[in-house]
DSSP file (Angstrom, degrees, kcal/mol; ACC not computed):
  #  RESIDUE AA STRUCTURE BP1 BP2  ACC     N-H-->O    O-->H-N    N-H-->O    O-->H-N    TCO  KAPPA ALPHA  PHI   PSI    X-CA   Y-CA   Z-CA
    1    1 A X     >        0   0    0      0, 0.0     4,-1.4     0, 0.0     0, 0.0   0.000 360.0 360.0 360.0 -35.0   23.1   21.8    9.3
    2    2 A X  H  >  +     0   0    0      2,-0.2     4,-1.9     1,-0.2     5,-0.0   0.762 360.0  43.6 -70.4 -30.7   24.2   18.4    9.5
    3    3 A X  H  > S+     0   0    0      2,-0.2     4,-1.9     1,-0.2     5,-0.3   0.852 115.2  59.2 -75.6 -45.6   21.2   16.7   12.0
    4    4 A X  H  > S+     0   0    0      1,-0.3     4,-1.0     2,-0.3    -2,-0.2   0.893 109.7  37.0 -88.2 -43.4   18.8   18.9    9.5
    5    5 A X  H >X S+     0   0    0     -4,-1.4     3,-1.7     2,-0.2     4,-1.1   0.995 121.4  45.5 -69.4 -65.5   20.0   17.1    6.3
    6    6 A X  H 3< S+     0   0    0     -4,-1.9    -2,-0.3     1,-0.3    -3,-0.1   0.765 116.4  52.2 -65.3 -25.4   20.3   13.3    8.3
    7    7 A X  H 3X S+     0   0    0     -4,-1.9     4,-1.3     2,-0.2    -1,-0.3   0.759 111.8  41.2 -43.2 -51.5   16.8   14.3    9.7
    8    8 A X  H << S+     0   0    0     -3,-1.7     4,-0.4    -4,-1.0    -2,-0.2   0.567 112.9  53.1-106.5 -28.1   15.4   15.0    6.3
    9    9 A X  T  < S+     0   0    0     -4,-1.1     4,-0.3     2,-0.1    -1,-0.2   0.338 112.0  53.8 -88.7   7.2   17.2   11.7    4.7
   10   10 A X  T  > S+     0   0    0     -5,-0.4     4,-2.8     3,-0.2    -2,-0.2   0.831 112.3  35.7-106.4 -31.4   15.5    9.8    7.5
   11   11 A X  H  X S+     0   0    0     -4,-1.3     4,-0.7     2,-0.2    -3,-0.1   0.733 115.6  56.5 -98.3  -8.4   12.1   10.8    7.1
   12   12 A X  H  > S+     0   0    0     -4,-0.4     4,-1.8     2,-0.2     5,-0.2   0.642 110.7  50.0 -76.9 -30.6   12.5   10.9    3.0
   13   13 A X  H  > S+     0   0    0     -4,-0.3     4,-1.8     3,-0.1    -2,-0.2   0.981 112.3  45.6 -72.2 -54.5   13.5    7.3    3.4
   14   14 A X  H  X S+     0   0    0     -4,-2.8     4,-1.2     2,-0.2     5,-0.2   0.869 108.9  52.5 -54.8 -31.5   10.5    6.6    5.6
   15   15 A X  H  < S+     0   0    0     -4,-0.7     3,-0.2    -5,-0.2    -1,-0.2   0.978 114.3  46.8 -52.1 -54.9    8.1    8.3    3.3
   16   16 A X  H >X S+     0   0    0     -4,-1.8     4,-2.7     1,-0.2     3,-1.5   0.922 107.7  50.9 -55.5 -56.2    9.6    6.0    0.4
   17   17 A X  H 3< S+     0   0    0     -4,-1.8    -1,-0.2     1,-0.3    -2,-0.2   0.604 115.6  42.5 -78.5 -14.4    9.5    2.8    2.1
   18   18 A X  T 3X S+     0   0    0     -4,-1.2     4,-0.8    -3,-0.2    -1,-0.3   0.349 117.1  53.2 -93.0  -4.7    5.2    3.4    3.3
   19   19 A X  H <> S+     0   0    0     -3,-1.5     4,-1.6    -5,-0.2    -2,-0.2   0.798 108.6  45.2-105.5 -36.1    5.2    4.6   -0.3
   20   20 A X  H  < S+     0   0    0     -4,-2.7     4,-0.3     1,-0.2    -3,-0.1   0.653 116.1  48.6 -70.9 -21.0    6.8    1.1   -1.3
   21   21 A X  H >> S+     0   0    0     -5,-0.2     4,-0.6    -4,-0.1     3,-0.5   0.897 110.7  41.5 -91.9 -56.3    4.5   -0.7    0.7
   22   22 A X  H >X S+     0   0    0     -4,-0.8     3,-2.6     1,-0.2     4,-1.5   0.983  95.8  79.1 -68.5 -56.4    0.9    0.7   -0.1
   23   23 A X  H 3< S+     0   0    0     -4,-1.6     5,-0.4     1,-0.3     4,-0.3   0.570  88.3  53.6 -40.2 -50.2    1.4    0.9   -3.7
   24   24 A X  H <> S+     0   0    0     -3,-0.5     4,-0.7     1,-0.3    -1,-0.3   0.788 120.3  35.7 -63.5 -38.1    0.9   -3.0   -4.3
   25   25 A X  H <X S+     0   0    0     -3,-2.6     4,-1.6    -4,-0.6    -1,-0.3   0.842 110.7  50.9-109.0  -1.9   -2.3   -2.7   -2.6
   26   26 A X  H  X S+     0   0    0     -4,-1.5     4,-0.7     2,-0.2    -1,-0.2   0.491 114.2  48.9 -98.7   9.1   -3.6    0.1   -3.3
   27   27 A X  H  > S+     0   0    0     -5,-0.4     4,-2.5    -4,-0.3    -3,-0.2   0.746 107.1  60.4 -96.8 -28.8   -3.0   -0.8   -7.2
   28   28 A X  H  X S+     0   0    0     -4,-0.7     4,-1.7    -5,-0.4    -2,-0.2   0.984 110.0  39.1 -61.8 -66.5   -4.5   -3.9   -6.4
   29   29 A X  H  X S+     0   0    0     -4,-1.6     4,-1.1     2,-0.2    -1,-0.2   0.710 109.3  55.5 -85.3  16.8   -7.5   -2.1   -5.5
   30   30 A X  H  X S+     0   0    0     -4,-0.7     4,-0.9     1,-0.2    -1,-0.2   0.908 108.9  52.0 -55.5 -61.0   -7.6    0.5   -8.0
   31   31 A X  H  X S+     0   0    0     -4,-2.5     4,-1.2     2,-0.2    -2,-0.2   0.570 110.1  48.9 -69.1 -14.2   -7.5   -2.4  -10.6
   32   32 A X  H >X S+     0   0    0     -4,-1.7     4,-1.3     2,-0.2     3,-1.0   0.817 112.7  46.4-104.1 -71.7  -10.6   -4.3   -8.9
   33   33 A X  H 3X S+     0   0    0     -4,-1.1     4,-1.7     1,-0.3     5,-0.3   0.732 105.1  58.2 -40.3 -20.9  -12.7   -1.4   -8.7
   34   34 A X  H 3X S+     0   0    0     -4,-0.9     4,-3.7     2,-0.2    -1,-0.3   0.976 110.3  41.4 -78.2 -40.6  -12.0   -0.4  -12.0
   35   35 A X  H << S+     0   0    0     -4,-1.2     4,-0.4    -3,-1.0    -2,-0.2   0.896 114.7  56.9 -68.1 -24.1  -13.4   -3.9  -13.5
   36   36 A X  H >< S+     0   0    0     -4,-1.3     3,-3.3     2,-0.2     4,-0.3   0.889 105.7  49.6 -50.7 -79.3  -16.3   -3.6  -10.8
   37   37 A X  H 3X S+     0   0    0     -4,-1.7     4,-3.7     1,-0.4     5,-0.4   0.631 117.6  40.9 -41.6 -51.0  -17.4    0.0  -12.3
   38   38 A X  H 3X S+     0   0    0     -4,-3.7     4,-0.7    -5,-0.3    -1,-0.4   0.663 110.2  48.5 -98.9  28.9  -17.4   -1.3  -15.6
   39   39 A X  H <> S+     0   0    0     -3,-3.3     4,-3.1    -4,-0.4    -2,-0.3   0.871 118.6  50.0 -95.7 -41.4  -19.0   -4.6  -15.1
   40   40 A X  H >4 S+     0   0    0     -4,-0.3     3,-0.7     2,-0.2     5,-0.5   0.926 109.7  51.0 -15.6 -88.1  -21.5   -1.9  -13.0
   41   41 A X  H >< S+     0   0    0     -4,-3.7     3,-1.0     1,-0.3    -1,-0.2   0.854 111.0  50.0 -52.5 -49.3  -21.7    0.5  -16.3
   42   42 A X  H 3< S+     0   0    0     -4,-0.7    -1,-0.3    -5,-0.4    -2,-0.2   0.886 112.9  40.6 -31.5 -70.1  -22.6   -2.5  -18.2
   43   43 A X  T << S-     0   0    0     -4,-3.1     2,-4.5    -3,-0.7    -1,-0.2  -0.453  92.9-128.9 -91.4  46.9  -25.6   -4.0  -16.0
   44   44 A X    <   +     0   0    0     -3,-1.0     2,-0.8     1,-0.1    -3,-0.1   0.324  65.8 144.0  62.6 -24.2  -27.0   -0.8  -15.3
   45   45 A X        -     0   0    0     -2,-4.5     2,-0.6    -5,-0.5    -1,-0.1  -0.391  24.9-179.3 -72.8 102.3  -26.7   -2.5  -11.5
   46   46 A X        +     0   0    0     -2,-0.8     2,-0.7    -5,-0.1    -1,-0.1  -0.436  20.4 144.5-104.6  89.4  -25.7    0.5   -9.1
   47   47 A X     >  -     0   0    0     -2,-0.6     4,-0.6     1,-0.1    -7,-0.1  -0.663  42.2-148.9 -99.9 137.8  -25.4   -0.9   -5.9
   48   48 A X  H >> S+     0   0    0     -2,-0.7     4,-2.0     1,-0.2     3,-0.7   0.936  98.2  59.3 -62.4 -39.8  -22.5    0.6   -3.5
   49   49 A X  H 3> S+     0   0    0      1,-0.3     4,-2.4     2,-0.2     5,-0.4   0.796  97.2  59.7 -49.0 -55.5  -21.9   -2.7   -1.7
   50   50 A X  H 34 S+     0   0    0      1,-0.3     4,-0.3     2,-0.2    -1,-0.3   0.711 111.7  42.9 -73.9 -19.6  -21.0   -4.5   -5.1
   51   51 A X  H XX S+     0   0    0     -3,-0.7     4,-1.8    -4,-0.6     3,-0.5   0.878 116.6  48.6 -92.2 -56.5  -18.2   -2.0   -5.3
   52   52 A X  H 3X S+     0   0    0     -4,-2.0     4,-2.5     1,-0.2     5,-0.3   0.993 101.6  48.2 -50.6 -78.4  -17.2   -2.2   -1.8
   53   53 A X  H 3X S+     0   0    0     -4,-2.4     4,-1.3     1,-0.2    -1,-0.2   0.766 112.7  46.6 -53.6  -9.5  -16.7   -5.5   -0.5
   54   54 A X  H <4>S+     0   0    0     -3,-0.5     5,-0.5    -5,-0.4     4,-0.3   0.807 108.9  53.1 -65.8 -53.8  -14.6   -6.9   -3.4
   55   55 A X  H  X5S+     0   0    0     -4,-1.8     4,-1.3     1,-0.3    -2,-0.2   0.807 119.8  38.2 -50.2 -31.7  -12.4   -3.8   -3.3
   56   56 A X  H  X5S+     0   0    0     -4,-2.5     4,-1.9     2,-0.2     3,-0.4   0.982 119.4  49.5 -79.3 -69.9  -12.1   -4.9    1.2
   57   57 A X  H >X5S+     0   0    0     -4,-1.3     3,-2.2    -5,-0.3     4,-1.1   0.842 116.8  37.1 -66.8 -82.3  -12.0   -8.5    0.3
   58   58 A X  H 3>5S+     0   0    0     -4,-0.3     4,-1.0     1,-0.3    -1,-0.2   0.480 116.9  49.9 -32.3 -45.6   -9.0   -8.3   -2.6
   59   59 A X  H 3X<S+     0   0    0     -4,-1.3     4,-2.0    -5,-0.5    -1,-0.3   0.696 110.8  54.8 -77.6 -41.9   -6.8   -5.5   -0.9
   60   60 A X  H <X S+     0   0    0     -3,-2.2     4,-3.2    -4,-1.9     5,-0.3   0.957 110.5  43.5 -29.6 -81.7   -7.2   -8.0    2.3
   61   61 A X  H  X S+     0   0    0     -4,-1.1     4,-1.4     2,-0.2    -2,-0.2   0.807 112.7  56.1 -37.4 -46.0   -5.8  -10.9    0.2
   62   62 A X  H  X S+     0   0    0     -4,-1.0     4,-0.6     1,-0.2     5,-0.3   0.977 104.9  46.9 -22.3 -92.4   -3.2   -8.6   -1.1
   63   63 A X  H >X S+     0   0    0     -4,-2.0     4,-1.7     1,-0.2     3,-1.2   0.767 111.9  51.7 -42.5 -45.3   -1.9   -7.6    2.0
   64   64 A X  H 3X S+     0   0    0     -4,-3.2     4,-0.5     1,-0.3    -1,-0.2   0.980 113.0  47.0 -60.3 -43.9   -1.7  -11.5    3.5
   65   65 A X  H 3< S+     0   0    0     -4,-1.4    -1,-0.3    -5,-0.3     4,-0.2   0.788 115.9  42.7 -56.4 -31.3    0.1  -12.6    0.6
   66   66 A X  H <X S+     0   0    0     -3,-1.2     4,-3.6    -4,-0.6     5,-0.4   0.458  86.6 100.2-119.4 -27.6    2.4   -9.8    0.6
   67   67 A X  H >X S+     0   0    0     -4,-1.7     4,-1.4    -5,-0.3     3,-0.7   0.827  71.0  57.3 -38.2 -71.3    3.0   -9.9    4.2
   68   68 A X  H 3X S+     0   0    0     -4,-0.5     4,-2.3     1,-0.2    -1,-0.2   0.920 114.7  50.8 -47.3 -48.1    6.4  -11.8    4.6
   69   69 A X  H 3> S+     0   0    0     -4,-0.2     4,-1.5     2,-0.2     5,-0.4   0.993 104.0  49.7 -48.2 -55.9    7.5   -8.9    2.3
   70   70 A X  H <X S+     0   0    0     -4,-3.6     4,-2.7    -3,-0.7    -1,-0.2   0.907 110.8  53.1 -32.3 -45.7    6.1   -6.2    4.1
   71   71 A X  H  X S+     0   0    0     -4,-1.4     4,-1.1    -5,-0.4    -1,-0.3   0.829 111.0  46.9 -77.7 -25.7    7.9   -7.5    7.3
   72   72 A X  H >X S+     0   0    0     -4,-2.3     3,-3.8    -5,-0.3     4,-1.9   0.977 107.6  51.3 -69.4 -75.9   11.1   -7.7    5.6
   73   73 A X  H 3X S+     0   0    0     -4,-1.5     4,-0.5     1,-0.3     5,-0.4   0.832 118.6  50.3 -39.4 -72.2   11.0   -3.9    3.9
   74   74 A X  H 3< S+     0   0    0     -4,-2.7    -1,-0.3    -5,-0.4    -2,-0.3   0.612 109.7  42.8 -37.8 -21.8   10.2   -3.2    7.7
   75   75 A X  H <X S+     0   0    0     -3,-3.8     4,-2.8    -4,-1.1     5,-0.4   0.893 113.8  49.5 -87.3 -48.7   12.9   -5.0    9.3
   76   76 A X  H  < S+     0   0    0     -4,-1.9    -2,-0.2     1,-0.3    -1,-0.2   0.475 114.3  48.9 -76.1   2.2   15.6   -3.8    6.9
   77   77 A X  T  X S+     0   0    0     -4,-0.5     4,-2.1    -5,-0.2    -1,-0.3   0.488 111.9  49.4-109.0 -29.7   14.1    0.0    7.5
   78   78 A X  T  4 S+     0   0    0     -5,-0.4     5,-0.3    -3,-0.4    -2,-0.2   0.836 103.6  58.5 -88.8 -24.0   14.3   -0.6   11.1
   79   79 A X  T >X S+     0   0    0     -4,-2.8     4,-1.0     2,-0.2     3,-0.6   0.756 110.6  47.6 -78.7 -21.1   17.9   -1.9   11.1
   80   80 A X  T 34 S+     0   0    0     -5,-0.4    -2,-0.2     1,-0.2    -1,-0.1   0.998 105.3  55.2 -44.3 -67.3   18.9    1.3    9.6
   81   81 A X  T 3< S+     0   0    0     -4,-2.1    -1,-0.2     1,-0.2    -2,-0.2   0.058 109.3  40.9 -48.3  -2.6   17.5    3.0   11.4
   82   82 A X  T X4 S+     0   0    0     -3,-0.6     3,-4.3    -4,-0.2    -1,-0.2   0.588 109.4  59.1-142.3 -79.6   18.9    1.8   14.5
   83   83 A X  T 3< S+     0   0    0     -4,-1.0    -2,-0.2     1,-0.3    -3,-0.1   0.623 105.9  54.0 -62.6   3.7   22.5    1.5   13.0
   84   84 A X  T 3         0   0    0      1,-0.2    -1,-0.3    -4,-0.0    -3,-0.1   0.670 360.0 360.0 -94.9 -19.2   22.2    5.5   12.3
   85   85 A X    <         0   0    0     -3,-4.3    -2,-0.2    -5,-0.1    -1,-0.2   0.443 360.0 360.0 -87.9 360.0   21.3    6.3   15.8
């Protein structure tokens, strides 16, 4: 019962900490697509492209910017991890 619970706080912790990580970019591109679509719904222009390649470029940026964080919330999840084993 006891491995089934520490088993179950280890992989609820991982879940949380990818959950902690994507959020920032994937809000990032949430929020750029949403001003594409309506700058789109505005000038009538529906091209797929115009939607795509911001949303790639921005979510890109994101991620670089954000990186030294990223590594951190990954090192401090991987010293846990380690000091539970």
């Amino acid at each position: 019962m006891l491995i089934e619970d520490t088993l179950l706080q280890l992989v609820r912790n991982a879940l949380f900490v990818v959950l902690k990580i994507a959020t920032p970019i994937l809000g990032a591109g949430i929020v750029i697509g949403l001003a594409i679509s309506i700058f789109q719904s505005v000038t009538s222009i529906q091209e797929q492209t115009l939607a795509l390649v911001p949303k790639i470029f921005i979510m890109t940026i994101v991620t670089i910017l954000l990186l030294p964080w990223i590594l951190q919330m990954l090192a401090m999840f991987s010293i846990e991890m380690f000091t539970l084993a």
